[in-house]
N, C-alpha and C positions, 0 to 999 in steps of 0.2 A: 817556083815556091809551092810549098805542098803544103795545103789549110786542112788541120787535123781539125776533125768536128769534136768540139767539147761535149762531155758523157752530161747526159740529162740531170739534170738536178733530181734529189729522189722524191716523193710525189710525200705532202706531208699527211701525217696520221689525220683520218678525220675529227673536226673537234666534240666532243664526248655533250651529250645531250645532258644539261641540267639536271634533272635526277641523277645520270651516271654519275657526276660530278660529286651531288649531294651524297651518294654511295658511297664513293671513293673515299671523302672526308671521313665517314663516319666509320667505314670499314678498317681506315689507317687509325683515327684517333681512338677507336677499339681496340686496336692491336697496340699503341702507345702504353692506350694505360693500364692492359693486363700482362707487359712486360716487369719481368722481374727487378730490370733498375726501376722503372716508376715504383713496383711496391719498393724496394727499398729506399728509394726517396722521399717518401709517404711516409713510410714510419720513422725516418729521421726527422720529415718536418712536425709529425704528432710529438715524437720526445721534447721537438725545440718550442713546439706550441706548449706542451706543458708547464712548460720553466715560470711562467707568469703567477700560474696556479700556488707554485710552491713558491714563489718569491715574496706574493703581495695578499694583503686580505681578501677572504673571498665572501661573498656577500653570504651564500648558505651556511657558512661555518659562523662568522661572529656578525653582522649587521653594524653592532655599534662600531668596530676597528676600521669598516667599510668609511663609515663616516665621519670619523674620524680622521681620517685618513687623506677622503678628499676634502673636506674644510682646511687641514693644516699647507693644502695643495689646491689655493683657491683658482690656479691659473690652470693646472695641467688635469688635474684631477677629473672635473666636469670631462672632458675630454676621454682621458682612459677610461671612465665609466660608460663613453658613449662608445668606446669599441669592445665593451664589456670582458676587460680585462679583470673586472674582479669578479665575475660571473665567466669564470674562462672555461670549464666544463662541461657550459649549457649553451654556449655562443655558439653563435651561426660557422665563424670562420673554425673552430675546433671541428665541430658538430661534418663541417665539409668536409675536412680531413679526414676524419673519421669514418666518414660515409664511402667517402672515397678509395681509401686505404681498404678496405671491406671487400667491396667492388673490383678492385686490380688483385687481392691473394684471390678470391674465389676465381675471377676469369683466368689467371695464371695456374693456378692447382689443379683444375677441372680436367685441362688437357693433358696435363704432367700425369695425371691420377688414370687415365683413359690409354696414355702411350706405356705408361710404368705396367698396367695390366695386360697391353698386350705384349713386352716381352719379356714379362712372364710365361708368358703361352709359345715365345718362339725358341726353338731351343739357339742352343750357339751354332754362332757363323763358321763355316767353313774353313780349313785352314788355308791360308795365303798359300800360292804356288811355290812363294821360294822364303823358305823361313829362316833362309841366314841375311835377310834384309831387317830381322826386327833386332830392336837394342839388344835383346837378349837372345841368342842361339848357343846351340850344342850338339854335335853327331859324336855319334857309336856305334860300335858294332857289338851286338851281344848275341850269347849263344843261347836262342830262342825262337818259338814260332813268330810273325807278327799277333798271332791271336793270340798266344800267350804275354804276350809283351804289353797288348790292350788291355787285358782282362788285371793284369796285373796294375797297371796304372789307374784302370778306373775303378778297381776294388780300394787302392789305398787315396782315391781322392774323396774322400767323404766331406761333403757337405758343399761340393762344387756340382753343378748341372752338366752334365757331359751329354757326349753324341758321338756313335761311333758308323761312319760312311766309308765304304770303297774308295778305295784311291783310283787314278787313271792306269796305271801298271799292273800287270799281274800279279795277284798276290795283294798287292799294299791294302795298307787298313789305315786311314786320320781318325785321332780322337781327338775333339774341342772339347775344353772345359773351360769354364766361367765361375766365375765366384763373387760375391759382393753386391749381389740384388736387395741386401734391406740396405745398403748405404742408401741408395736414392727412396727405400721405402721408408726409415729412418729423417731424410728429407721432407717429404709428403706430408710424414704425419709431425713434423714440426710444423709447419705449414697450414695443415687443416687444425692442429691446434691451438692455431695462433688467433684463426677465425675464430674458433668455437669462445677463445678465449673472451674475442669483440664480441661477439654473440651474446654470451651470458652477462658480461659488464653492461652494454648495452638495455638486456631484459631485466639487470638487477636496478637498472636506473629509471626504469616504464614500472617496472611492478611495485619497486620499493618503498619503503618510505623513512625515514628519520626525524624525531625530534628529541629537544635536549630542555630539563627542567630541573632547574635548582630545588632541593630535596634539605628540610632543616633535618641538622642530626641529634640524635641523641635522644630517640624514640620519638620526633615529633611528627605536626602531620606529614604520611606518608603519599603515594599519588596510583591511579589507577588510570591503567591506559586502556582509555575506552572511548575516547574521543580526541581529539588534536587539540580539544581546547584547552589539556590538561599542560599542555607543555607550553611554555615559554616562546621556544623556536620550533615548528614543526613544517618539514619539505616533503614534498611526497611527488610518488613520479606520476612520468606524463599519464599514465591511465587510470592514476588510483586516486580517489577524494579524499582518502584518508578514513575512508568505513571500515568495517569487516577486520580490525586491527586484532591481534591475540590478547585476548585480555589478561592483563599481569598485575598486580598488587604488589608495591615497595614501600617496605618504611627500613628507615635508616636508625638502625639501632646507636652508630657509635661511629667515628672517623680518626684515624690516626695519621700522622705525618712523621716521616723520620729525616730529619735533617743534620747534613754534617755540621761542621762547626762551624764555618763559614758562612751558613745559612742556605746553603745549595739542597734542595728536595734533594732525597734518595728512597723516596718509595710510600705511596700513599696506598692506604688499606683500608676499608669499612666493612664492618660486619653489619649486615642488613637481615631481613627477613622478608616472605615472598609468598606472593598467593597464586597460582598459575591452574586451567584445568579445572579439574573435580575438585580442588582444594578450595576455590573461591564458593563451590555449593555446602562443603563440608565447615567451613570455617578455619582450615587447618593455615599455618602458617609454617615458612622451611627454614630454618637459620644457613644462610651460606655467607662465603668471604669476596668480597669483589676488593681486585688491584687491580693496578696498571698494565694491560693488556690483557689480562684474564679476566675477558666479562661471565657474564651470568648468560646460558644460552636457555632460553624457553622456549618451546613451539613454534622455531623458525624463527625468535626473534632474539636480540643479542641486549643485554643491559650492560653499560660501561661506565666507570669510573672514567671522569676524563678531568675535573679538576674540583678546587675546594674554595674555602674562601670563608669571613665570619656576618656572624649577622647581629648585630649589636641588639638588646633586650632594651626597652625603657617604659617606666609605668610613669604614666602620669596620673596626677590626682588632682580634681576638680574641687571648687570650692564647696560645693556639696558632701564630700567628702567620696565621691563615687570615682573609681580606677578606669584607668585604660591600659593595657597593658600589649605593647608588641613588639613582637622578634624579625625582622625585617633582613636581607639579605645587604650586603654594602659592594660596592664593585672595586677592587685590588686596584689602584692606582700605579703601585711599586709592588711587582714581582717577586723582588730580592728581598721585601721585607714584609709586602704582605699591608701597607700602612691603604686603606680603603677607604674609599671616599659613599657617599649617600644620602639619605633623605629616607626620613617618618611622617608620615601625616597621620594624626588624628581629630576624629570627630567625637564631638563632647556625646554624652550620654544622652539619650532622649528623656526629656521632660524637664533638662533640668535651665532651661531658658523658656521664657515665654514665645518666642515667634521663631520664626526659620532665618529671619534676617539677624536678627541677635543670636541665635546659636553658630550661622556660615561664619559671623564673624568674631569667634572665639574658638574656630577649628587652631591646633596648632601643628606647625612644621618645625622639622628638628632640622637640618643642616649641617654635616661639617665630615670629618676625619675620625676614623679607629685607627689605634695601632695597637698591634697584641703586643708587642715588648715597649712600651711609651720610655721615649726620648725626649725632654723638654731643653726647648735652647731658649731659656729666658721664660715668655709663654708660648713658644711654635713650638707644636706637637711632630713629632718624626717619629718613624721604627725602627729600631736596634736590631730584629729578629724577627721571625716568619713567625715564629712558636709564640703560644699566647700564653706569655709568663707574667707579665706586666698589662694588662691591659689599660685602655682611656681613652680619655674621647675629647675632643676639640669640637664644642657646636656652635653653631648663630641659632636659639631658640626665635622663632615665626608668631605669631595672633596675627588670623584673620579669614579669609576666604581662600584655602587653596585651593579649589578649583573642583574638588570632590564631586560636587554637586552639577557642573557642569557638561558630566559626559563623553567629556573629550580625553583622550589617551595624554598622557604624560609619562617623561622619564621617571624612571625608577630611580635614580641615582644623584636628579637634579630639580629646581624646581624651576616653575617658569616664572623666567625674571619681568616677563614683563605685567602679571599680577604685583609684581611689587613697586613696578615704576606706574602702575596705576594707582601706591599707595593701599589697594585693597589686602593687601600683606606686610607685617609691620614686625622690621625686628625688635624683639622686646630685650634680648640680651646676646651676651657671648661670654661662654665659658670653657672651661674645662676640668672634667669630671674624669673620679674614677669610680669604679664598681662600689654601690653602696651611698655615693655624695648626689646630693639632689642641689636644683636649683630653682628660686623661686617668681614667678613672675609679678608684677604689677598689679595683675587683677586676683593673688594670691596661689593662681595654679602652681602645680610646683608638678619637676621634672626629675625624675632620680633614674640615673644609669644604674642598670643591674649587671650587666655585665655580660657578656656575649655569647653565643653558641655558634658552632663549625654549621658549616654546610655544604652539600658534596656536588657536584655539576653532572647529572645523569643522563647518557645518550642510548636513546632505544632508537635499534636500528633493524629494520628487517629487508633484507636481502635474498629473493627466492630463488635466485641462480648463484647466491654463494660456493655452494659445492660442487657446480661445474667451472667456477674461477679456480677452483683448486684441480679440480681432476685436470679440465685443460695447462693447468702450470707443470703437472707433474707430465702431463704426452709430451708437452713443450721440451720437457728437460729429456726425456728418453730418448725421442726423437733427435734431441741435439746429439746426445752422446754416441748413437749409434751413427749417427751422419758423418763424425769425424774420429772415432777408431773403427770402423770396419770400411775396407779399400778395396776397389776393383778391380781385378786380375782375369787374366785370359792368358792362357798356354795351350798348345798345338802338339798333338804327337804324329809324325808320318813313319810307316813301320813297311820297310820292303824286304823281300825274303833275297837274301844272299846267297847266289849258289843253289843247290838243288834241293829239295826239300828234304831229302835225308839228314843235311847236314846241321839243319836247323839252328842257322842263325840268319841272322835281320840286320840291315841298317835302319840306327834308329836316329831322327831326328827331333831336337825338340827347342821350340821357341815360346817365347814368352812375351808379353805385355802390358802392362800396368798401364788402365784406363783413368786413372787418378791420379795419385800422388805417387811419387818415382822413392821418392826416402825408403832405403833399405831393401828395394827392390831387386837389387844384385843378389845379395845374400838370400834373401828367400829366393829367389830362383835356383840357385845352386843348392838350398836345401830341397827344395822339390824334386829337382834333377838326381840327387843323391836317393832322394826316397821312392821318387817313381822308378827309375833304371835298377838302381839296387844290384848296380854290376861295377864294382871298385876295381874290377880285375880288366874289365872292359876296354875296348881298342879305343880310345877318342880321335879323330878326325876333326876337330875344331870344335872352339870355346869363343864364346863372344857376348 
């Protein structure tokens, strides 16, 4: 018996020294994430992050809807607040993506941008030895030099990169020509576009800033932005305090609303007037027209129409016989009709009670419902109509302490109920009034609706990388359209002299290749073949 010695096992790789290791990781999950499927998984999972933004209230835009919102969702709500889905543009897990997605175009592009440069600089390759192997081949004989057979082909290849080398045989002459170098440059600069695009949204979100402040119309007071304290809601980005704003001057001359019949908006307009510049030292004022998406643009900063709403008028009269008189904004309840809900406090006139404790507690709060077209069902007050054709008002009239004096922030729209289950707030009546009817209280006060005025919702917005969000949107678009109508081609000419040079003609060869997309690539091959040869009369030797 013959004992064949079994072949050695092979000796294994040595094991890779902790740091190598730590390399290795970092060097793969490098190369991971500046692959092109990561960015394009990146920017699918930012689109699908977005969707929250556009679906649910977002805390920057309204606050109140915010809260609304999770009170009506006392179980889930807490919750999605705490993965800040209504703050979804500012959150951490966006904010990653974002960061991220940034990160994989630039590591992806950089190298793309570096090899795309250099073959530029390399002319074209070589023609293959045997060019009836590509999809596209064609021989001939024509009656020509091979030099003239070159010179003629690469005169009428205009706008393709060629190269004309020796062949191996006597005589012959290859010409390469290429075509379709912006398709991938076309690609590039979609690409670095798309950055620039993150870039400048990015620095318009650090630099920027926005706030929105309910404006009465109909020449009343107007607002000046010169501070954040002027507005209502004001966000400003991560490096800006809200200083150094452009300072602008609005008063709202006048508001119109054009509604079909139904009651559905069809286009809100105000004519304002505006002080920006030299005109704030000069005194001048500019009459312009703000609609819906056509804001007011001032020294980098944007004034917008963005909604309306009324603001109910009420004077009251003390038993002194001394006025109070105010126009108050009311918050839209019903959309389709416009029927607004809100709250007035006033505080009586000084001097006209003896102590501070008897004047707190004869401050009065008004309470209740506007509707600009009034609907009565019995005595519920409803709206009929957006437009204020009918106006009225449904209120619970207050005496007592509301809270004025205490410092503390309150809604605008409600009052705090539990001054009233303290008793330190006392409804005196409930009525409903229309423009002109007053109502009288107990200790003689009396309450007369005047009747209401429009008021417009104004959004100053400054953006200092807005017009490279545009210029990057329009490379974005040029970039795309060049990437997919212009296609990469490569053809070969090999040109051998036939016979003796007297007789001057040539075998000529020619192949083709479409490094893209193959669509209609027969037919242009055979028109190039017709126009580079430009010999109808010509011997063919095969077509393929």
């Amino acid at each position: 018996m013959t004992v064949t010695d079994r072949p050695a096992a092979p000796a294994r790789p040595p094991r890779q020294s902790l740091p190598g290791r730590a390399w290795a990781f970092v060097r793969n999950s490098w190369r991971g994430l500046t692959s092109m499927r990561t960015a394009l998984v990146l920017l699918f999972l930012l689109a699908l992050a977005a969707i929250p933004g556009a679906l649910l209230p977002q805390r920057n835009l309204n606050e109140q809807k915010v809260a609304d919102y999770i009170a009506d969702r006392p179980r889930i709500g807490p919750w999605m607040d705490r993965f800040e889905l209504f703050d979804v543009f500012s959150s951490f897990w966006f904010t990653a993506i974002y960061v991220l997605l940034f990160i994989s175009l630039v590591g992806c592009i950089l190298p793309r941008s570096v090899d795309h440069f250099r073959a530029l600089r390399t002319p074209p390759v070589r023609a293959p030895r045997n060019l009836s192997r590509l999809p596209h081949h064609h021989a001939t004989t024509v009656t020509a030099t091979p030099d003239a057979v070159i010179e003629q082909a690469r005169a009428r290849l205009r706008g393709w990169r060629t190269e004309v080398r020796p062949g191996e045989r006597d005589g012959e002459l290859t010409l390469s020509a290429e075509k379709g170098y912006t398709r991938e440059l076309g690609n590039l600069v979609f690409h670095l576009a798309l950055v620039g695009l993150l870039v400048a949204i990015a620095a318009g979100k650090m630099f920027g800033y926005e706030g929105q402040v309910i404006v009465i119309a109909n020449n009343g007071p107007g607002i000046c932005t010169t501070s954040p304290a002027v507005f209502d809601s004001f966000r400003t980005g991560n490096v800006n305090d809200g200083t150094g704003m452009t300072p602008i001057c609005v008063r709202v001359k006048d508001f119109r609303a054009d509604y079909l019949d139904n009651g559905q908006a069809e286009m809100f307009t105000s004519n304002i007037a505006y002080q920006a510049g030299e005109d704030l030292t000069t005194g001048t004022w500019r009459d312009t027209t703000l609609r819906v998406n056509h804001p007011l643009r001032v020294g980098g900063d944007r004034v917008y129409l963005q909604g309306h709403g009324y603001a109910p008028t009420f004077t009251v009269t003390f038993p002194g016989g001394q006025t109070r008189t105010e126009t108050i904004q009311w918050q839209p309840t019903d959309m389709q009709t416009f029927l607004s809900a809100g709250v007035l406090r006033i505080d009586p006139p000084g001097g006209l009670y003896a102590t501070e404790e008897e004047r707190r507690k004869n401050q009065i709060a008004i309470e209740g419902l506007f509707a600009p077209t009034a609907s009565f069902h019995g005595s519920l007050l409803s709206s009929s109509y957006p437009a204020m054709t009918d106006p009225a008002v449904a209120i619970d009239i207050y005496r007592g302490d509301t809270g004025l004096d205490t410092g503390r922030s309150q809604s605008l729209f409600a009052l705090d109920q539990e001054l009233i289950r303290q008793g330190r707030l006392t409804k005196e009546t409930r009525t409903n009034l229309r423009p002109g009817e007053t109502a009288t209280l107990s200790n003689g006060v009396q309450v007369t609706f005047d009747g209401a005025e429009e008021f417009v919702n104004l959004q100053v917005s400054h953006d200092p990388a807005q017009q490279w969000v545009l210029v990057s949107a329009l490379a974005m678009m040029g970039g795309l359209l060049v990437s997919l109508l212009v296609s990469r081609r490569r053809i070969w000419l090999r040109v051998v002299p036939k016979g003796t040079v007297d007789q001057r003609q040539a075998v000529v060869e020619m192949g083709g290749l479409a490094r893209t997309d193959q669509a209609g690539w027969g037919g242009e091959f055979d028109r190039l073949r017709t126009r580079l040869l430009d010999q109808p009369d010509g011997k063919s030797t095969g077509d393929g």
